[in-house]
One Martini backbone bead per residue (centre of mass of N, CA, C, O) as a GRO file, in nm:
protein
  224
    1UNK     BB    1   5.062   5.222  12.583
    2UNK     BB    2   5.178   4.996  12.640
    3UNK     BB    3   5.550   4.840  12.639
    4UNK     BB    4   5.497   4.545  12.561
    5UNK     BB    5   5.450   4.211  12.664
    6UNK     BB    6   5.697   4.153  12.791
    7UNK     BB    7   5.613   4.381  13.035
    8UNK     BB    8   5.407   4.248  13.133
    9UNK     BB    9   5.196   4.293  13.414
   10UNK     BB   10   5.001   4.067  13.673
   11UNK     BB   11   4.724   4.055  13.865
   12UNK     BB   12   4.546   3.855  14.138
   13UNK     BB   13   4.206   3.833  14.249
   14UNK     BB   14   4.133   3.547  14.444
   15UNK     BB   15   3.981   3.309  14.687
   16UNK     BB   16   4.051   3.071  14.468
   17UNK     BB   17   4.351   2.871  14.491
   18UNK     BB   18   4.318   2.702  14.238
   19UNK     BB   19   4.277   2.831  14.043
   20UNK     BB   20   4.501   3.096  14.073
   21UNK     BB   21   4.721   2.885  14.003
   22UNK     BB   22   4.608   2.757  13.730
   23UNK     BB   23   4.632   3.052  13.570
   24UNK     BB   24   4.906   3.126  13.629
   25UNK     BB   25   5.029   2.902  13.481
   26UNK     BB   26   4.877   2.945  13.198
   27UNK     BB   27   5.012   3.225  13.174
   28UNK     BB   28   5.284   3.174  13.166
   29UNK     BB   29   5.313   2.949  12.948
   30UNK     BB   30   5.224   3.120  12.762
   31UNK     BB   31   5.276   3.251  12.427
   32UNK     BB   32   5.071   3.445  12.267
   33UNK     BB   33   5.091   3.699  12.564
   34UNK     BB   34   5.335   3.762  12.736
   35UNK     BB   35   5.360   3.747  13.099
   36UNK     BB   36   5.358   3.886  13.460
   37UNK     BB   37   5.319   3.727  13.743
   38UNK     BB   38   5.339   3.924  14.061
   39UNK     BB   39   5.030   3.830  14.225
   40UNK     BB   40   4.829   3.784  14.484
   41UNK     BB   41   4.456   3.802  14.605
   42UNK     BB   42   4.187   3.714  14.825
   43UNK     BB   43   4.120   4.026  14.871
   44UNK     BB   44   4.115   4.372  14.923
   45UNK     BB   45   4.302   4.426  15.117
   46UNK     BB   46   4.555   4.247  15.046
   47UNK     BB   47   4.573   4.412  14.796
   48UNK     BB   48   4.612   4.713  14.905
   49UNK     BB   49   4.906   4.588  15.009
   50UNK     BB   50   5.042   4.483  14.736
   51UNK     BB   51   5.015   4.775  14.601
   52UNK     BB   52   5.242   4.924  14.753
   53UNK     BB   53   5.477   4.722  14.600
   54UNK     BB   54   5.321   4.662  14.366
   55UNK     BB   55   5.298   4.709  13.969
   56UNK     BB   56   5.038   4.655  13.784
   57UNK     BB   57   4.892   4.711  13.504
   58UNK     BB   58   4.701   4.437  13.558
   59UNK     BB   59   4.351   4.322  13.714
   60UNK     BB   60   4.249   4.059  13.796
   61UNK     BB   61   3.898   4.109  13.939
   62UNK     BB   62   3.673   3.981  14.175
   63UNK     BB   63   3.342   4.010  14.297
   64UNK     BB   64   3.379   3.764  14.507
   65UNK     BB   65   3.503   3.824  14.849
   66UNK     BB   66   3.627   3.851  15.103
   67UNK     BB   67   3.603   4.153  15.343
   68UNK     BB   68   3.687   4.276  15.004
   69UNK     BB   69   3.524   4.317  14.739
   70UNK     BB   70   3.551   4.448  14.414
   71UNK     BB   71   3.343   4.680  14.440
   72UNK     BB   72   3.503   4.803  14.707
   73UNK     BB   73   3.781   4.861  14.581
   74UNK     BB   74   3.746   5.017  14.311
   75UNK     BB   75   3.771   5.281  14.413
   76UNK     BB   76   4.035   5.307  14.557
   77UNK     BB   77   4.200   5.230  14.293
   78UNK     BB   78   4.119   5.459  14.144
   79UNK     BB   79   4.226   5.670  14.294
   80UNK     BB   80   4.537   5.541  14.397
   81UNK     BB   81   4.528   5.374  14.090
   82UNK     BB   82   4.452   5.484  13.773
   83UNK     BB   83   4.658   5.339  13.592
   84UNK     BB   84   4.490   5.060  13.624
   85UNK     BB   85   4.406   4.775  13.455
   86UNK     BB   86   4.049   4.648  13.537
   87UNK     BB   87   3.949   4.282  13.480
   88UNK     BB   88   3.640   4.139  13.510
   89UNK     BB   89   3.656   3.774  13.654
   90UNK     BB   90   3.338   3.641  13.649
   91UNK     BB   91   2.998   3.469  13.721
   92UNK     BB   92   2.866   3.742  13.642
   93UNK     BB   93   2.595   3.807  13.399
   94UNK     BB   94   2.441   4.064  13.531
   95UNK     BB   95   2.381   4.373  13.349
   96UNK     BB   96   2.457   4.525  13.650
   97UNK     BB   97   2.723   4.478  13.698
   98UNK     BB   98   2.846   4.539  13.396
   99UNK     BB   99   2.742   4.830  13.391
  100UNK     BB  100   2.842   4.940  13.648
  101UNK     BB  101   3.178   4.886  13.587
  102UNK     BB  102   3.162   5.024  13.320
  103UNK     BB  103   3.026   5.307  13.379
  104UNK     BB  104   3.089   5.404  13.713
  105UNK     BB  105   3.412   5.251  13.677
  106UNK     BB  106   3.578   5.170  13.438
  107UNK     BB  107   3.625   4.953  13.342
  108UNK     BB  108   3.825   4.767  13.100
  109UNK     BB  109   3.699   4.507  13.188
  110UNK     BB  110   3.488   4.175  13.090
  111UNK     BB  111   3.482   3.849  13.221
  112UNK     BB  112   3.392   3.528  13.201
  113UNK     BB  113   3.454   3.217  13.350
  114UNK     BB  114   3.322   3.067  13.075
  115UNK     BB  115   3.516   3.126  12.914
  116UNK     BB  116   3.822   3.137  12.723
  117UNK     BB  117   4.152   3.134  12.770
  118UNK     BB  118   4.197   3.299  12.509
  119UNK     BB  119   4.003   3.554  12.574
  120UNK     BB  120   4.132   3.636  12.769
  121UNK     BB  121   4.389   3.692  12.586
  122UNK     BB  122   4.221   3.915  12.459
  123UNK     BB  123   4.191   4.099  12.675
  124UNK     BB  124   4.426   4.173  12.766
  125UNK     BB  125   4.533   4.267  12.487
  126UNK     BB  126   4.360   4.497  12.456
  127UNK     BB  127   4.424   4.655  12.758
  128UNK     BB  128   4.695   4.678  12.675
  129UNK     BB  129   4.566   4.875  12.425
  130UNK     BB  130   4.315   5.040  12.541
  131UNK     BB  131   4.081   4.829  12.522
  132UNK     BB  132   3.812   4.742  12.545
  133UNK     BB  133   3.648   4.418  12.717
  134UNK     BB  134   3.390   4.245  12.629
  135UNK     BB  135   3.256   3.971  12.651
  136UNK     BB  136   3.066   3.735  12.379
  137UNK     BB  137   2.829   3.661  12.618
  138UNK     BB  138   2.698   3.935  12.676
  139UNK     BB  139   2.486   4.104  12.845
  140UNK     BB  140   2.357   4.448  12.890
  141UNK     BB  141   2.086   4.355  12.886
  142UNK     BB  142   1.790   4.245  12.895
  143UNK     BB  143   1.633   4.042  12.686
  144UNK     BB  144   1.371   4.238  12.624
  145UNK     BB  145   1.552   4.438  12.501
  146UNK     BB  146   1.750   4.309  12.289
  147UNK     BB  147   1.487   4.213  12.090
  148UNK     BB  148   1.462   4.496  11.999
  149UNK     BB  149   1.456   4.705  11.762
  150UNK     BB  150   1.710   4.834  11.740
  151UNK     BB  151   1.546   5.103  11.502
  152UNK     BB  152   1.240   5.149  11.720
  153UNK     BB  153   1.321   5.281  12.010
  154UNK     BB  154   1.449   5.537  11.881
  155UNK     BB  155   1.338   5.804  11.825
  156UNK     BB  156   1.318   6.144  11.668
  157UNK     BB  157   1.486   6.299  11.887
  158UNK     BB  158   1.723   6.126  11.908
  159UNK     BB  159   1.821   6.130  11.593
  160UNK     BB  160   1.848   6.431  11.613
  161UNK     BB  161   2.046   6.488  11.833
  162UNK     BB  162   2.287   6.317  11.676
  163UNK     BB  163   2.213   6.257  11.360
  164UNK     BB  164   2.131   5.943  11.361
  165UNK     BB  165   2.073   5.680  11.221
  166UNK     BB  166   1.916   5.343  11.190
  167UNK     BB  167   2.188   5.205  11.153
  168UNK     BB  168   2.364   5.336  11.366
  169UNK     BB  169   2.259   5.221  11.529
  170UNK     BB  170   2.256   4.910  11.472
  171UNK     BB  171   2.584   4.972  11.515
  172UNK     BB  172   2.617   5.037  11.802
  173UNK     BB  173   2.502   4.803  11.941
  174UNK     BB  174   2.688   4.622  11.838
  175UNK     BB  175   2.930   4.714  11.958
  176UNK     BB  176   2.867   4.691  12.263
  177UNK     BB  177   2.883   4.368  12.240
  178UNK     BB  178   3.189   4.319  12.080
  179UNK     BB  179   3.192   4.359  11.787
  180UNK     BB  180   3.315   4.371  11.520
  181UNK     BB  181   3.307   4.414  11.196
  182UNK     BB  182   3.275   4.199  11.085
  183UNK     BB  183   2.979   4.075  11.239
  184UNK     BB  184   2.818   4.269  11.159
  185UNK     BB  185   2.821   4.256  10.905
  186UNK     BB  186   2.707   3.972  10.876
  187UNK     BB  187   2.431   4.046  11.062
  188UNK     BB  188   2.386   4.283  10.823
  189UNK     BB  189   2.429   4.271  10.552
  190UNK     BB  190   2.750   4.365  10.491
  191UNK     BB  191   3.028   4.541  10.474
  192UNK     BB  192   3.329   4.602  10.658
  193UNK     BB  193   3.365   4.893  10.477
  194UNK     BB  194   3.057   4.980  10.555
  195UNK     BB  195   3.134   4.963  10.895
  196UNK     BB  196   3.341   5.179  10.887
  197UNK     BB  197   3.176   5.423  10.779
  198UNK     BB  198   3.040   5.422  11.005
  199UNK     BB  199   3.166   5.451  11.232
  200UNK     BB  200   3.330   5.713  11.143
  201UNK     BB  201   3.035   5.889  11.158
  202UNK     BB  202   2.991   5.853  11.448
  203UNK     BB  203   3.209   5.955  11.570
  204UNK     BB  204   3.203   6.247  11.455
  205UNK     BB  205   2.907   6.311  11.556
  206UNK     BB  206   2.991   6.188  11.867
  207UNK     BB  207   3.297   6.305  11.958
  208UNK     BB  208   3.438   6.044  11.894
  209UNK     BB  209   3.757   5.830  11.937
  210UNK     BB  210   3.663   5.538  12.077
  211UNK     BB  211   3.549   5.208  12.114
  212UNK     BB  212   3.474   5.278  12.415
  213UNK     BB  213   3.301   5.522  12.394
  214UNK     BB  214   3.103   5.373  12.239
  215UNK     BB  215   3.017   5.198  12.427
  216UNK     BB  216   2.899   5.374  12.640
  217UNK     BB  217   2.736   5.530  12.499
  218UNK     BB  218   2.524   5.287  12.489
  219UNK     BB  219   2.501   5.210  12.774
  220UNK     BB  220   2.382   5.511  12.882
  221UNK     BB  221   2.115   5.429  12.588
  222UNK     BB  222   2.066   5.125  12.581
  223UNK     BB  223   2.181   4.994  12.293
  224UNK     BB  224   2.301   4.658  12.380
   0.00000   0.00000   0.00000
């Protein structure tokens, strides 16, 4: 964990000159969990630049730059500087960008551009703190898969092979979409207190031992 909010340090990497002024100085100025932006960076290159001197905890990260794109630079990163931790910011809400990102490059978190500058906050607070965080509007998988019932997709070899109820997929499902407990609890007609016990349950079961990898664990079997 991050040893508190007030020395967390932060980079933004975008090629948008007035976006990350702007974003700097809302970041800056905001006091609900306090930054210090170090540096900024328009494409992958200057980034790798920046980060010979630059220390920074979290990077706010765009897919889309030019010279060497988000995509480019992650494996790099992840070499490099593998302590480092990368919040993909863009505007692509492609499943497949989502899952790569996730599940091939482990960043810690994605959030689109058209969120709400709180849930920024609220993912860096997050990722601070070890936790993933994907955006609150994002689809893991296509919209046909989404709408089918995780309780009938997954046959009964797989859930004989995790030990795992029908019940539990459909709480691990809602887990990756990055929903709370009351979000479930709500959702599912139970309580947030019967939401943790199968939370519990579920980590058991797949010797997971954290919502990171619970969230994996499902994006890996399309649970999503």
């Amino acid at each position: 964990m991050i040893n508190g909010p007030v020395h967390l340090s932060l980079l933004i990497a975008d090629d948008h000159t007035l976006y990350v002024d702007a974003l700097m100085m809302a970041l800056m100025q905001q006091t609900i969990y306090p930054v210090n932006v170090v540096g900024t960076a328009p494409n992958g290159e200057d980034l790798l630049v920046k980060l010979q001197t630059l220390k920074p905890d979290i990077l706010l990260l765009d897919l889309n730059m030019p010279v060497m794109n988000g995509l480019e630079v992650i494996p790099i990163l992840k070499q490099d500087y593998p302590e480092l931790r990368i919040i993909i910011v863009t505007k692509y809400s492609d499943p497949k960008f989502v899952r790569e990102c996730l599940q091939q490059h482990k960043v810690s978190g994605y959030i689109l551009k058209t969120s709400s500058f709180h849930e920024l906050i609220e993912a860096i607070k997050n990722v601070a703190n070890s936790q993933l965080y994907i955006s609150k509007n994002l689809q893991l998988y296509p919209k046909d898969i989404i709408e089918d019932d995780p309780a009938t997709v997954f046959d009964e070899a797989f859930l004989a092979k995790y030990n795992l109820t029908r019940r539990e997929i459909e709480i691990l499902g809602l887990i990756s979409q990055a929903k709370s407990s009351s979000e479930i609890a709500e959702n599912l007609f139970i309580s947030p207190q019967t939401v943790g016990a199968h939370r519990k349950n579920i980590m058991r079961k797949l010797n997971i031992s954290t919502t990171a990898g619970l969230v994996r664990f499902a994006i890996q079997n399309q649970m999503g």
